[in-house]
C-alpha positions as a Markdown table, in Angstrom:
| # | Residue | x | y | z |
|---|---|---|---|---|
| 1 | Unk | 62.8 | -71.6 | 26.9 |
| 2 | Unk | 65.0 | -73.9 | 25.9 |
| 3 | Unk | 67.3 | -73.9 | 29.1 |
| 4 | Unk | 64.7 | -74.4 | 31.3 |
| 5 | Unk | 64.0 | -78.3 | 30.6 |
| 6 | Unk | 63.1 | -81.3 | 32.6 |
| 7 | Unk | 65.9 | -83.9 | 34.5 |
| 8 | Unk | 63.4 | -86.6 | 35.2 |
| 9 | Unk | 60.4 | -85.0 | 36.3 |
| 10 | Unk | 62.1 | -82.2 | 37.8 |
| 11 | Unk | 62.5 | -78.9 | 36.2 |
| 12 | Unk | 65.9 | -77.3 | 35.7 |
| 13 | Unk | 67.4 | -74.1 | 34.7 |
| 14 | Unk | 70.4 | -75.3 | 33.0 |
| 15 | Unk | 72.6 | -77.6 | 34.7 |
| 16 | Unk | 71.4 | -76.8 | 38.1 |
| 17 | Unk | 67.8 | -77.9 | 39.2 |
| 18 | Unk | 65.1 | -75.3 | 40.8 |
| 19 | Unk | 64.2 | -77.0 | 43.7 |
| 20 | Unk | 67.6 | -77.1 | 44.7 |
| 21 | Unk | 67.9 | -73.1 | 44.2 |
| 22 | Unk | 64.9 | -72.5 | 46.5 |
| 23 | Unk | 65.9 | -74.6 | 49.4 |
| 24 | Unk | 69.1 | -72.6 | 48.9 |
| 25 | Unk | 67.6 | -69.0 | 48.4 |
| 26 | Unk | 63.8 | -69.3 | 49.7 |
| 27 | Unk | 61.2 | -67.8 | 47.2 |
| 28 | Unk | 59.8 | -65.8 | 45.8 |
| 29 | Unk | 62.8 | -65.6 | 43.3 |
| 30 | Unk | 63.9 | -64.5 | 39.8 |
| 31 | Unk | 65.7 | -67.2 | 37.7 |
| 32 | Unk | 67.9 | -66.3 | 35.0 |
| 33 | Unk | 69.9 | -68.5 | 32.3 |
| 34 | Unk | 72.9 | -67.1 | 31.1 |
| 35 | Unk | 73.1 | -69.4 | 28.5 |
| 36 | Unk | 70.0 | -68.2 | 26.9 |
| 37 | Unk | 70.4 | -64.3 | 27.3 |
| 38 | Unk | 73.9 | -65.1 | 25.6 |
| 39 | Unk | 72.3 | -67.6 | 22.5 |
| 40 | Unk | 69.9 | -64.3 | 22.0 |
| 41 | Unk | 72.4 | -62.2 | 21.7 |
| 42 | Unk | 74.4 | -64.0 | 19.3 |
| 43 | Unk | 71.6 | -64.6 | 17.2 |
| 44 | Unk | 70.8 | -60.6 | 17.0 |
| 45 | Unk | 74.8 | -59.7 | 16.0 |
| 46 | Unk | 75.1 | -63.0 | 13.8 |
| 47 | Unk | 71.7 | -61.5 | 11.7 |
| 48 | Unk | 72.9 | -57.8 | 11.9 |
| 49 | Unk | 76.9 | -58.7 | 11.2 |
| 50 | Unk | 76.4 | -57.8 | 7.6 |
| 51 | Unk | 74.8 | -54.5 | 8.0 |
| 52 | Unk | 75.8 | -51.2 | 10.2 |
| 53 | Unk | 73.6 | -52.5 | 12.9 |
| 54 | Unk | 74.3 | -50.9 | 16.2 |
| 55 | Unk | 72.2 | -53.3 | 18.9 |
| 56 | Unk | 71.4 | -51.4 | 22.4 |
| 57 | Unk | 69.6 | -53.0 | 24.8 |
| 58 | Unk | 66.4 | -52.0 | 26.5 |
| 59 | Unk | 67.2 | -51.8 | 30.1 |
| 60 | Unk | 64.1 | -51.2 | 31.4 |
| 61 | Unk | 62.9 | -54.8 | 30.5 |
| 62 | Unk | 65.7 | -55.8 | 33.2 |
| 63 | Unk | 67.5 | -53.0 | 34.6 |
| 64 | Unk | 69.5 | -55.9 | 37.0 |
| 65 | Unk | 73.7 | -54.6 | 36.9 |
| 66 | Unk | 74.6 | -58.5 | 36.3 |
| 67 | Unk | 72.3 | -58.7 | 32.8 |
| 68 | Unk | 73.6 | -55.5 | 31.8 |
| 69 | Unk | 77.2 | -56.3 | 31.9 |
| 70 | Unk | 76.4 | -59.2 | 29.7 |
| 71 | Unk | 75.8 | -57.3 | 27.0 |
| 72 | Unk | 78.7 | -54.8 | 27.9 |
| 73 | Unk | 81.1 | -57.5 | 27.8 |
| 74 | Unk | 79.5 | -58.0 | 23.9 |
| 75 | Unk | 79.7 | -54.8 | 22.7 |
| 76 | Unk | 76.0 | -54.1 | 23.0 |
| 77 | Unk | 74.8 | -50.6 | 23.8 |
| 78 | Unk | 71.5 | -49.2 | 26.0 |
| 79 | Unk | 68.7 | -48.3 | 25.5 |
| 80 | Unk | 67.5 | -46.1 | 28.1 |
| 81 | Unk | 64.6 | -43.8 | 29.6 |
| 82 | Unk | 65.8 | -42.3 | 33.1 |
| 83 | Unk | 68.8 | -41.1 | 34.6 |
| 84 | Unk | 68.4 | -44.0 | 36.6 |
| 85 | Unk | 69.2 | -46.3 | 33.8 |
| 86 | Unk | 72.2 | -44.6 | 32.5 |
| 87 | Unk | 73.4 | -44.6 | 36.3 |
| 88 | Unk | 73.0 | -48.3 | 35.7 |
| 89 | Unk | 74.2 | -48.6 | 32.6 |
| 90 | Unk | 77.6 | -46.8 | 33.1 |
| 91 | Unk | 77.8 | -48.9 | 36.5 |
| 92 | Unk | 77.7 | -52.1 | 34.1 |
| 93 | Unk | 80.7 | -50.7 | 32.0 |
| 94 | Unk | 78.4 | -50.1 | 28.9 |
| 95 | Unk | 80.4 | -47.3 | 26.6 |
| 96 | Unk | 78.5 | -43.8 | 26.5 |
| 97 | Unk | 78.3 | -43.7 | 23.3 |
| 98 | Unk | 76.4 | -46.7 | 22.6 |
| 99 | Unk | 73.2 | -45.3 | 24.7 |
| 100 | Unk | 70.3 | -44.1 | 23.0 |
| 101 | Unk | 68.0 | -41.3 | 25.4 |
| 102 | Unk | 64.2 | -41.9 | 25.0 |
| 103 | Unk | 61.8 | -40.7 | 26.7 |
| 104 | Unk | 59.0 | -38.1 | 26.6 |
| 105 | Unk | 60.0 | -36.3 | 29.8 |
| 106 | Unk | 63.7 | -36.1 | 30.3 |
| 107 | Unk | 64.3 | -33.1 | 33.0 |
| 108 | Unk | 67.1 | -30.9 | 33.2 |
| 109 | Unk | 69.3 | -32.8 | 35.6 |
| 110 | Unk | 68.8 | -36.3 | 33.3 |
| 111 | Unk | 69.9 | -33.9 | 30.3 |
| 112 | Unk | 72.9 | -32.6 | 32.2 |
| 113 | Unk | 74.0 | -35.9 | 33.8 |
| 114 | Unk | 73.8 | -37.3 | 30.1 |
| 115 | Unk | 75.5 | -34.8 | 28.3 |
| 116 | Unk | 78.4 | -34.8 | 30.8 |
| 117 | Unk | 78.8 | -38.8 | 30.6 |
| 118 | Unk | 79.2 | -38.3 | 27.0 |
| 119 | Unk | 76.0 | -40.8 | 25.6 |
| 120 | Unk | 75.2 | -41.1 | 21.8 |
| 121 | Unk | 72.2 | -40.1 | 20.8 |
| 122 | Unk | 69.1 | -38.2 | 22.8 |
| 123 | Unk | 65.3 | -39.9 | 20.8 |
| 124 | Unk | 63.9 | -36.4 | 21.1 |
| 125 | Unk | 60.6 | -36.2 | 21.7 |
| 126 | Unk | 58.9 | -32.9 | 21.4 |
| 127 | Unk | 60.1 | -29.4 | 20.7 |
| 128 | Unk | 60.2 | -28.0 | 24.2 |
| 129 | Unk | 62.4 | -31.4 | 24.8 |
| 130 | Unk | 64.5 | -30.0 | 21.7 |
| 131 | Unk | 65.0 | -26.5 | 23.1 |
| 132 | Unk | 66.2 | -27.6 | 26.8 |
| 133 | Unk | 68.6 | -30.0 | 25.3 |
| 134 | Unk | 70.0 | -27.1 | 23.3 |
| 135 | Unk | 70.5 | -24.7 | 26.4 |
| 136 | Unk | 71.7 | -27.3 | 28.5 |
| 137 | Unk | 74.2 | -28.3 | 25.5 |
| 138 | Unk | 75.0 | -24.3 | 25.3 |
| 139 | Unk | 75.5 | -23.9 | 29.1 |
| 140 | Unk | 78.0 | -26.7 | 29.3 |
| 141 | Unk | 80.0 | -25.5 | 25.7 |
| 142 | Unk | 79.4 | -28.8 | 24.0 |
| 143 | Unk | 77.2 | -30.4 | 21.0 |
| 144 | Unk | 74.2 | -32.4 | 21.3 |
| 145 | Unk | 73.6 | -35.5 | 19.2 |
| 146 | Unk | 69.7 | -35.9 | 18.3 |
| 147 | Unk | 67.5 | -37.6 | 16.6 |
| 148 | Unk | 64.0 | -36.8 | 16.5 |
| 149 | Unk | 61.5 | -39.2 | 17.0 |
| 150 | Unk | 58.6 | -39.6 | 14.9 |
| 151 | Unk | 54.7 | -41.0 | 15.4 |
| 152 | Unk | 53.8 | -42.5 | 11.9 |
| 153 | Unk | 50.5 | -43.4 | 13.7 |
| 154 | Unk | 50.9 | -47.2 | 12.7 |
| 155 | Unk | 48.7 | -49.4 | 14.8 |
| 156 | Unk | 51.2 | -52.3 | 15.4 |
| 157 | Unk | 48.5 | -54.8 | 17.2 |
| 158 | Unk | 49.9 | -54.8 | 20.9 |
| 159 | Unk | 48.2 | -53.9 | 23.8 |
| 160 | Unk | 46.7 | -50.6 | 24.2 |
| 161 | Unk | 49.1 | -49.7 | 26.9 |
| 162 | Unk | 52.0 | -50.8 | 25.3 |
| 163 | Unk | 51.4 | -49.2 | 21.8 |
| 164 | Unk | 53.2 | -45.8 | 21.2 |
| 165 | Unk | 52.9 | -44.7 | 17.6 |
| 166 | Unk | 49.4 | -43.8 | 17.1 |
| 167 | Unk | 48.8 | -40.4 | 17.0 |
| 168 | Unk | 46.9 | -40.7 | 20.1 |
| 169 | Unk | 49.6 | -41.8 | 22.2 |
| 170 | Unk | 52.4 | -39.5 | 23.9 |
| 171 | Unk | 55.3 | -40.2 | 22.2 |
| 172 | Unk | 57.3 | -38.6 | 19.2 |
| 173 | Unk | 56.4 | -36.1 | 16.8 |
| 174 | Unk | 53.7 | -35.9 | 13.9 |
| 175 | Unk | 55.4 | -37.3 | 11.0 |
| 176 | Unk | 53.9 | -34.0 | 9.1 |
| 177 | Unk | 55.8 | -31.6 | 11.6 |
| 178 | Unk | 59.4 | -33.6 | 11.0 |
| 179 | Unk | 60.9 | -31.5 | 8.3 |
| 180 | Unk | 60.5 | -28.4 | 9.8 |
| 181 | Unk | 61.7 | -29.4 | 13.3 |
| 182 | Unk | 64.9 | -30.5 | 12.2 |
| 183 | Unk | 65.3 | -27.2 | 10.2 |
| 184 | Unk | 65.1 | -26.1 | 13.2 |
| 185 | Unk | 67.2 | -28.1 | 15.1 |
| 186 | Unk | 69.9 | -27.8 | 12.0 |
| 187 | Unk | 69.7 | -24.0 | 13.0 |
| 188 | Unk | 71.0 | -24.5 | 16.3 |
| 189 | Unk | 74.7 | -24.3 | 17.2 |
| 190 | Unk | 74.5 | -26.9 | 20.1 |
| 191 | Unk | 72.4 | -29.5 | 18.3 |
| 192 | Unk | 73.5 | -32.0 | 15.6 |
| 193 | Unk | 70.8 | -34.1 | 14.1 |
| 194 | Unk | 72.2 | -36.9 | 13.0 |
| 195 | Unk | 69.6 | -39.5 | 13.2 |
| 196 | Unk | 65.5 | -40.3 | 12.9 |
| 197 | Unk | 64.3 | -42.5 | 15.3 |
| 198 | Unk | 60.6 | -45.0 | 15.8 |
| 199 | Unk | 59.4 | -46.6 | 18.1 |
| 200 | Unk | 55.9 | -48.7 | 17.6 |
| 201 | Unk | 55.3 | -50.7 | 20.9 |
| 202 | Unk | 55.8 | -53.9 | 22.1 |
| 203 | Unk | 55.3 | -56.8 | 21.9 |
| 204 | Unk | 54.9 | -57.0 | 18.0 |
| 205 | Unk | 54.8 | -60.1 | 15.6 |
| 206 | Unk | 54.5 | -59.0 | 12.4 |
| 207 | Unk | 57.3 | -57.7 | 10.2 |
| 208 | Unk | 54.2 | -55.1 | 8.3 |
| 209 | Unk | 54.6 | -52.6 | 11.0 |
| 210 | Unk | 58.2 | -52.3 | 10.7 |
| 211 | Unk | 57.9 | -52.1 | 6.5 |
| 212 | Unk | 55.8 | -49.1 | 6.9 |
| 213 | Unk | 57.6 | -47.3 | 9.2 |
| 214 | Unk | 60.9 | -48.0 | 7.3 |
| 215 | Unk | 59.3 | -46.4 | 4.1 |
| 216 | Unk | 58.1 | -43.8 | 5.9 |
| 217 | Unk | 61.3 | -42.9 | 7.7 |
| 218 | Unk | 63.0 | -43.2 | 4.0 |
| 219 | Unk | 60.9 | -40.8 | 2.4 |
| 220 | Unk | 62.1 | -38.4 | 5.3 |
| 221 | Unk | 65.5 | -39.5 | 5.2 |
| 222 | Unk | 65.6 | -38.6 | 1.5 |
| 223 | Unk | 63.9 | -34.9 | 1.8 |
| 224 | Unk | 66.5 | -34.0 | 4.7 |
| 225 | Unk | 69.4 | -34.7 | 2.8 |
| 226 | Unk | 67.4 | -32.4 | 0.4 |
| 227 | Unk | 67.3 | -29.7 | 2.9 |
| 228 | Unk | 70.9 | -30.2 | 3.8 |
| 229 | Unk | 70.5 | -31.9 | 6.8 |
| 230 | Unk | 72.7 | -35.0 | 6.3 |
| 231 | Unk | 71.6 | -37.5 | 9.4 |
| 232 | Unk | 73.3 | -40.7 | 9.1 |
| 233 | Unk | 71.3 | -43.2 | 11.4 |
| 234 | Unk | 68.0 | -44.1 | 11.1 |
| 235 | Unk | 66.5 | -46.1 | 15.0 |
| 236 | Unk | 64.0 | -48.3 | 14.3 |
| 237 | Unk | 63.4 | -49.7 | 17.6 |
| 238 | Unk | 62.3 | -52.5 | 19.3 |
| 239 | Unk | 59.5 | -54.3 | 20.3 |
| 240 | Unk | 60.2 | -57.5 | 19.3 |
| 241 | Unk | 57.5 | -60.1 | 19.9 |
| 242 | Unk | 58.4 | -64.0 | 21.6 |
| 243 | Unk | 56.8 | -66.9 | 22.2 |
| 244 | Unk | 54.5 | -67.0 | 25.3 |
| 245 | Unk | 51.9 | -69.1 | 24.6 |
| 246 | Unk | 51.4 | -70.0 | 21.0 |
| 247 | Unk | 52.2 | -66.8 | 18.9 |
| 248 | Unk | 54.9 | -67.0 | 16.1 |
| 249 | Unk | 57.1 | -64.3 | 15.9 |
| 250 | Unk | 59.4 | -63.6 | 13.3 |
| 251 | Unk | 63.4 | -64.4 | 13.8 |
| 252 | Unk | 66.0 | -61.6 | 13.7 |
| 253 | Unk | 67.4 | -62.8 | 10.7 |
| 254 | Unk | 63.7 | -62.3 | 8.2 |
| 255 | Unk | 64.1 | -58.8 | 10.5 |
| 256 | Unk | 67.7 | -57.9 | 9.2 |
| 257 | Unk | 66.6 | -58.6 | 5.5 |
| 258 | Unk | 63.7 | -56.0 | 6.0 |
| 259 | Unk | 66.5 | -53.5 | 6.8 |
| 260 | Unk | 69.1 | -54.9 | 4.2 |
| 261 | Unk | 67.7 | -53.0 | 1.0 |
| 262 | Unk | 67.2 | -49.6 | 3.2 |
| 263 | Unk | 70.6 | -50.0 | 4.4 |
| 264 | Unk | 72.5 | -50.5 | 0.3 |
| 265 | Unk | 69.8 | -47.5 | -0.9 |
| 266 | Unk | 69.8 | -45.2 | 2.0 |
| 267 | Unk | 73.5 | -45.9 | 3.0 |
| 268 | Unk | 72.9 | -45.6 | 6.5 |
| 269 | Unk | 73.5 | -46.9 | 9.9 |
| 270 | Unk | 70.5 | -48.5 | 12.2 |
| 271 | Unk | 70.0 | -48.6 | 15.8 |
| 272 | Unk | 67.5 | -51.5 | 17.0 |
| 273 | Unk | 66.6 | -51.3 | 21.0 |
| 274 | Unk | 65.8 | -55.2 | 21.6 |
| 275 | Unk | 64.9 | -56.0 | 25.2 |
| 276 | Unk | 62.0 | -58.6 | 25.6 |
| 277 | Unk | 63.8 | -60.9 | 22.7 |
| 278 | Unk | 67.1 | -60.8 | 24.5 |
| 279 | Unk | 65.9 | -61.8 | 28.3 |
| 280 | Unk | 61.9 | -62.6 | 28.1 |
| 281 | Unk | 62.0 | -66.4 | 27.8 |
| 282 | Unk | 65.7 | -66.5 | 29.3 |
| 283 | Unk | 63.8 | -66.4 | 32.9 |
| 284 | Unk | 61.3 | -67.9 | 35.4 |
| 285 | Unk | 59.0 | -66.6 | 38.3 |
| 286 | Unk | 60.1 | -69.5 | 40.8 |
| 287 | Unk | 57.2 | -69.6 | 43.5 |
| 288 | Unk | 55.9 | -71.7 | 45.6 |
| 289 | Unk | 52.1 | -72.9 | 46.5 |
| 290 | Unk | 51.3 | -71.4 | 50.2 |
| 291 | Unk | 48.0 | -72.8 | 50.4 |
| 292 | Unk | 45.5 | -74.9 | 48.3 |
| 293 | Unk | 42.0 | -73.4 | 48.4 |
| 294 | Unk | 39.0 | -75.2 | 47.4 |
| 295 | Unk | 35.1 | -73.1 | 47.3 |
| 296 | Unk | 31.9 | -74.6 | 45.8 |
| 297 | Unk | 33.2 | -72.6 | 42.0 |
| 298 | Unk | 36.8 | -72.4 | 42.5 |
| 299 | Unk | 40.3 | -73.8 | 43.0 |
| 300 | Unk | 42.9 | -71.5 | 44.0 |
| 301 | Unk | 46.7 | -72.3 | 43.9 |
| 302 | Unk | 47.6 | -69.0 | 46.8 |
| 303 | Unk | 51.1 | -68.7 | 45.8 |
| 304 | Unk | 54.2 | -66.6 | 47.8 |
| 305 | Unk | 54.9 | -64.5 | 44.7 |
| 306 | Unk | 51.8 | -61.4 | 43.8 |
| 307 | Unk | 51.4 | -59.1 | 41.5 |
| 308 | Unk | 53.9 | -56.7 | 43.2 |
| 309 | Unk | 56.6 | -59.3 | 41.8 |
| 310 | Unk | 54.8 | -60.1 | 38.2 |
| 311 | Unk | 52.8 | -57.4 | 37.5 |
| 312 | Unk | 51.8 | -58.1 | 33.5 |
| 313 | Unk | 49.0 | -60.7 | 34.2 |
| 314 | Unk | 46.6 | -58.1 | 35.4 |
| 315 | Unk | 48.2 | -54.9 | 33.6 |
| 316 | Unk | 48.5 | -55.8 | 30.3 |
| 317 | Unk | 46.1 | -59.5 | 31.1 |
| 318 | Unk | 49.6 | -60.7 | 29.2 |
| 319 | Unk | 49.8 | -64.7 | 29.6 |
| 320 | Unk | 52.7 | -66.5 | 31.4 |
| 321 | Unk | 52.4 | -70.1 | 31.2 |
| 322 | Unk | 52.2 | -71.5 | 34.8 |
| 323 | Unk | 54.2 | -75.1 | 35.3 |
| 324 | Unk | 55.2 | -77.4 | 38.5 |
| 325 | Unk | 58.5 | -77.6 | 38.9 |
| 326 | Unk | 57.7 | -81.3 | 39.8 |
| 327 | Unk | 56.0 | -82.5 | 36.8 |
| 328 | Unk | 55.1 | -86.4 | 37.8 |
| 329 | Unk | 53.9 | -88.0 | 34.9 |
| 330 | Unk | 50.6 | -89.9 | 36.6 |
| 331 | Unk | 49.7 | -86.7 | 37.9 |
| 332 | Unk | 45.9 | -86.1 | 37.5 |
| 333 | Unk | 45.3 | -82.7 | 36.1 |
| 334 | Unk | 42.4 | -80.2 | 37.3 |
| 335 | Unk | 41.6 | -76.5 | 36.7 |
| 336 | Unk | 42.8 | -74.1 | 38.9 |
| 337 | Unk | 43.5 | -69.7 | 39.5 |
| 338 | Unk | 47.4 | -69.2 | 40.3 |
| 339 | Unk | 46.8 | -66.1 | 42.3 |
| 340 | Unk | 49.0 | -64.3 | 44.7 |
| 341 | Unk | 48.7 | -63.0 | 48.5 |
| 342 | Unk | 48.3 | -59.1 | 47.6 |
| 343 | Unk | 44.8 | -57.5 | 48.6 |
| 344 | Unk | 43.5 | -57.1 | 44.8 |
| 345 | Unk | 41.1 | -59.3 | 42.9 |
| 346 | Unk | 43.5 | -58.5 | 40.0 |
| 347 | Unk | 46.7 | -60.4 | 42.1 |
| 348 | Unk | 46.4 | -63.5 | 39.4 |
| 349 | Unk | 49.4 | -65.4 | 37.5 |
| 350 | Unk | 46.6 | -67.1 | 35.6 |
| 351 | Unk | 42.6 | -67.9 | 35.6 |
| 352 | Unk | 40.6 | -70.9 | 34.5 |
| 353 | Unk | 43.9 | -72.7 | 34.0 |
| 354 | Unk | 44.5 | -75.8 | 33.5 |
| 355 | Unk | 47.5 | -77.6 | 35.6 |
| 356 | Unk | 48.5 | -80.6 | 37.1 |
| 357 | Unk | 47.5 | -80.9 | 40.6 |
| 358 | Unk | 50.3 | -79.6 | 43.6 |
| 359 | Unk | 49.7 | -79.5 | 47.2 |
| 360 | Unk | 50.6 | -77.2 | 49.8 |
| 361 | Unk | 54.4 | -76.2 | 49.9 |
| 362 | Unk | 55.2 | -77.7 | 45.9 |
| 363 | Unk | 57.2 | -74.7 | 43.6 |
| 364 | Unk | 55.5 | -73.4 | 40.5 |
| 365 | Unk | 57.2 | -71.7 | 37.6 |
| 366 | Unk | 56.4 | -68.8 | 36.2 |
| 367 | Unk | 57.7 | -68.8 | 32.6 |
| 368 | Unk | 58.8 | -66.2 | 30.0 |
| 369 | Unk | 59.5 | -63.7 | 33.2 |
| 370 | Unk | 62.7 | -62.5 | 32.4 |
| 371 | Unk | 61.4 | -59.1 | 30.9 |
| 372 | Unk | 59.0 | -56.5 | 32.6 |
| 373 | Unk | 59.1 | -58.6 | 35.7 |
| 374 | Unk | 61.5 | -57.9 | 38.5 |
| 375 | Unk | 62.1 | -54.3 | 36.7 |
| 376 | Unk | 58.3 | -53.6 | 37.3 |
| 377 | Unk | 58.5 | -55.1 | 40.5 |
| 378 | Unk | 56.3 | -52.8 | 43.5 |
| 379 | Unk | 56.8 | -53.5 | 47.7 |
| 380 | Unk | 53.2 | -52.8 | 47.3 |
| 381 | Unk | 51.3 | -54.4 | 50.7 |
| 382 | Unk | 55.0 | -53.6 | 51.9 |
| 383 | Unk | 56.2 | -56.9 | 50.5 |
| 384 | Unk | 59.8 | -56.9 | 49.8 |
| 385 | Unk | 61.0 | -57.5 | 46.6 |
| 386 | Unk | 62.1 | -60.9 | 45.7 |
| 387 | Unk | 66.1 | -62.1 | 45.1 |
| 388 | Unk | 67.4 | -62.6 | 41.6 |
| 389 | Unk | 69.3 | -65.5 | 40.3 |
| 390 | Unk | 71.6 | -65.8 | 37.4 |
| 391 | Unk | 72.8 | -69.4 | 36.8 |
| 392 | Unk | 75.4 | -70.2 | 33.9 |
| 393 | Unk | 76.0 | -73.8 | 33.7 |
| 394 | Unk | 76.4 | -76.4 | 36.5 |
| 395 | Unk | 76.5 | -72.9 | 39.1 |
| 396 | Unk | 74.6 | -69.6 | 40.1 |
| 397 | Unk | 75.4 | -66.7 | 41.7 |
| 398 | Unk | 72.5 | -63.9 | 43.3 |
| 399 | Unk | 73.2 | -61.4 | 41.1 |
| 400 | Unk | 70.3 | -59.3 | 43.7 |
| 401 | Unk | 69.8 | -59.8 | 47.2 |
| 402 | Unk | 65.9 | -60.6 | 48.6 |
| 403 | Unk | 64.9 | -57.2 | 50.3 |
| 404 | Unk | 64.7 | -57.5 | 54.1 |
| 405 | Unk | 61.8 | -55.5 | 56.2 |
| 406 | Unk | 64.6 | -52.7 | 57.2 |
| 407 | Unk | 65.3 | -52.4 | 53.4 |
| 408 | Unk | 61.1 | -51.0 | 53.0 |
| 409 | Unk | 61.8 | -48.5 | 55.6 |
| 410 | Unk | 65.5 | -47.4 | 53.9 |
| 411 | Unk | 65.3 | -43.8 | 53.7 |
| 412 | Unk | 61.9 | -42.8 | 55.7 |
| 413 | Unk | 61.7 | -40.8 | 58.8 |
């Protein structure tokens, strides 16, 4: 988090400092740096410039309009799971056919709305999924790109929620049923298979995963050209681990040179569906301390920010590193719980942590926020969401506005 560094004792996001932002916005609020969401990128095409490398960004780890046209304005495709987010991602001037479809339950309207804005690629997940795709496709007079996604059950070492190529978990297709299903696909006048497409969860730090899968997905590649079935693209993903606390993940570069020998035998085209790497440490939970609680076992920092606004810490018990925004350097230093105002035991940022001491009314920062935060963000209790920020340089701009009260009650009766 490079961006977000320290001007004296204060902590700033770029060339603008955070205290300043929340006298001017209030908070809860989302910070963003451009600067960093823009070095990400660069160091994902400057590693992939030598290969076919097609880079489409997963906008559900930040689905904001303002991100998105960053990477529309590079050239970078979408990743995307929901009509919703092809709404979004057309509205951000993203081209159509740079989107990938994922997804285990695409409905009829999603398949329509896609086919008719003209997107790349569907990740198809099962063979009913295959079959409505095809009489959609038929019913409009028009050819469907697929790939079909397969579940090499490889157990890449995430979270159990956020693993999904274990034969246990809901997504793709038995490896063993592949062949067949694109024989069958093949077979279908409204259906072009043109691609094969893994996915192995997130966040992931080793490189092993991605090997196996890639040898894998060869051996398949290689017995569908057999069969006639000439697919050209092989999606390998995303998942892409970064650094939250102490991990060490590995750097696009060591990833392109996994794909570099697949790419000269195999002479195909990749997709890679990066979303965490490009935004996750680009962004900060800015908060600030409503009260200070003190009981005979506990301190508790109550902050203005819950788990409706950073959900990760109790659903995946995922660590964010908690900082003042004022970091005084005599400051004494005691062990605290950064919890929220929602009704829920679970409503922590952290537990048993230790922090240098705030009082009542001083702005913490939640770090390495800038994926699967605001995106996953609830008006659970009826809280509205909070505003986000994007600063580039000495300046900002709200890129979303904080919800009001009338905007919980948009659209009831």
């Amino acid at each position: 988090m490079n961006n977000f560094h320290l001007v004296g004792e204060e902590l700033w996001c770029e060339n603008v400092a955070l205290p300043s932002i929340a006298r001017d916005v209030g908070t809860p609020a989302y910070i963003y740096s451009k600067a960093s969401i823009v070095n990400n990128l660069e160091l994902l095409m400057g590693a992939f410039e030598s290969l076919n490398v097609q880079i489409c960004f997963s906008v559900k780890s930040n689905s904001n309009l303002s991100i998105l046209r960053l990477m529309a304005d590079r050239g970078i495709g979408a990743d995307i799971v929901s009509g919703g987010e092809l709404f979004r991602a057309l509205k951000a001037g993203i081209d159509p056919k740079k989107i990938v479809y994922s997804g285990v339950g695409k409905t009829a309207p999603e398949i329509h709305y896609a086919l008719k804005s003209g997107i790349g690629i569907f990740n198809v997940e099962s063979e009913a999924e295959l079959h409505a795709i095809s009489d959609i496709a038929k019913a409009m007079d028009t050819i469907a790109s697929i790939s079909l996604r397969v579940n090499p059950d490889i157990d890449a070492k995430t979270h159990a929620f956020t693993t999904t190529a274990k034969k246990e978990n809901k997504f793709g297709l038995p490896l063993c049923a592949a062949a067949d299903l694109y024989a069958a696909a093949h077979s279908l006048p409204h259906i072009s298979p043109v691609g094969i497409d893994v996915h192995l969860g997130s966040p992931i730090l080793s490189l092993d995963p991605y090997r196996r899968a890639l040898e894998l997905l060869s051996d398949l590649y290689g017995r569908l050209h057999a069969m006639g079935i000439k697919v050209h693209t092989i999606d390998i993903g995303g998942g892409f681990g970064i650094v939250y606390k102490d991990e060490t993940p590995f750097t696009p570069i060591q990833f392109a040179a996994i794909l570099a020998p697949y790419a000269e035998r195999l002479k195909c085209n990749f997709v890679v569906e990066p979303g965490r790497f490009v935004v996750g440490n680009a962004g900060v939970l800015l908060t600030t301390v409503t009260y200070v609680k003190k009981t005979p076992s506990k301190l508790f920092y109550i902050c203005d920010a819950g788990m409706n606004d950073l959900i990760r810490p109790p659903l995946y018990d995922a660590y964010h590193a908690v900082v003042p925004v004022m970091q005084r350097k005599a400051a004494d230093q005691t062990i605290a719980d950064i919890v929220g105002p929602v009704c829920e035991s679970s409503d922590f940022f952290g537990k048993h942590r230790t922090i240098d001491r705030v009082a009542q009314g001083e702005l913490l920062a939640v770090r390495s926020a800038g994926a699967y935060g605001f995106s996953m963000a609830s008006n659970y209790n009826s809280r509205p969401r909070p505003c986000e920020i994007l600063v580039d340089g000495s300046s900002y701009s709200v890129i979303r506005k904080r919800e009001s009260y009338d905007d919980l009650i948009r659209g009831e009766a």
